[in-house]
C-alpha positions, 0 to 999 in steps of 0.5 A: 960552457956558459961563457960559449953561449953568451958569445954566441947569442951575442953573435947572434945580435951583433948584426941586428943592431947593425942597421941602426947604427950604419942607418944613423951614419948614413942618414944625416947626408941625405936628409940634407941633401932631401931639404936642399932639393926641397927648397930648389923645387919651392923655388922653380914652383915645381910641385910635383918635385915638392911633394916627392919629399912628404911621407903619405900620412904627413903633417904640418902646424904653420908659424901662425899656428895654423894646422896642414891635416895631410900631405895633400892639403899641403901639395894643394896650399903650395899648387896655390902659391906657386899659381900666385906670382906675389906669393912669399917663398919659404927656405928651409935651413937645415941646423942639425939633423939627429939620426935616432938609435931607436927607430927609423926616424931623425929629426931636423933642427933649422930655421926658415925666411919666408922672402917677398918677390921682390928679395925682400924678407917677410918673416922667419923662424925656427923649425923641427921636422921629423923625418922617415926612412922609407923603402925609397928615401928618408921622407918627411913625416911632420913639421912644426914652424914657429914664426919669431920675427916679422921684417915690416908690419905690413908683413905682420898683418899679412901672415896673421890674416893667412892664419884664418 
């Protein structure tokens, strides 16, 4: 009789467990396919496609350290770039992305350039964002960059100063 009840209750759990792990095969495609589209709206200046990929309470520290409180602050600081025809432009390239079993979040892994209008690279570096699932789409919910390379001084200087 027990045997029959540990077989039922398992019954009964299979299938809430069931969403995390089809969650966890599904979510790596879109998350790639969320910071491609990402990165195409950055380069057409389309702010509003931008910011369909950031969660409501989203967040962002900058490679220099400075810190984003808010998805709209960080909506207003592209408007202002995309406004400015010498403004560097950041790519986001995904590494990894890590689908968790216990929640409905991933983490992606990658580096970034920042690259002059000219072509020419500025600067780059690592970075992790935290991704959500929400009722529409996976979203972003943070990001941390960190700077580890200027390609000219100049560049250097520029990305220090925007810290302030």
């Amino acid at each position: 009789m027990a045997r029959g009840w540990t077989l039922f209750g398992a019954a009964l759990l299979w299938p809430v467990a069931l969403p995390v792990s089809a969650q966890a095969v599904s979510g790596e495609p879109e998350i790639r396919a969320a910071r491609k589209a990402s990165n195409d709206a950055i380069r057409r200046r389309d702010v509003k496609a931008y910011a369909e990929h950031l969660a409501e309470d989203f967040v962002q520290v900058r490679g220099n350290g400075s810190f984003v409180p808010s998805r709209q602050a960080s909506i207003d600081r592209f408007a202002r770039d995309f406004g400015d025809p010498r403004a560097i432009r950041f790519e986001r390239i995904t590494d990894k992305v890590e689908i968790s079993k216990a929640a409905p979040v991933a983490a992606e892994h990658g580096h970034w350039i920042g690259t002059r209008p000219d072509g020419s690279r500025a600067f780059g570096g690592t970075y992790l964002a935290m991704w959500r699932q929400t009722t529409e789409r996976w979203k972003i919910r943070s990001e941390i960059y960190v700077v580890l390379e200027c390609f000219d001084a100049e560049a250097c200087a520029a990305y220090r100063e925007r810290a302030k």
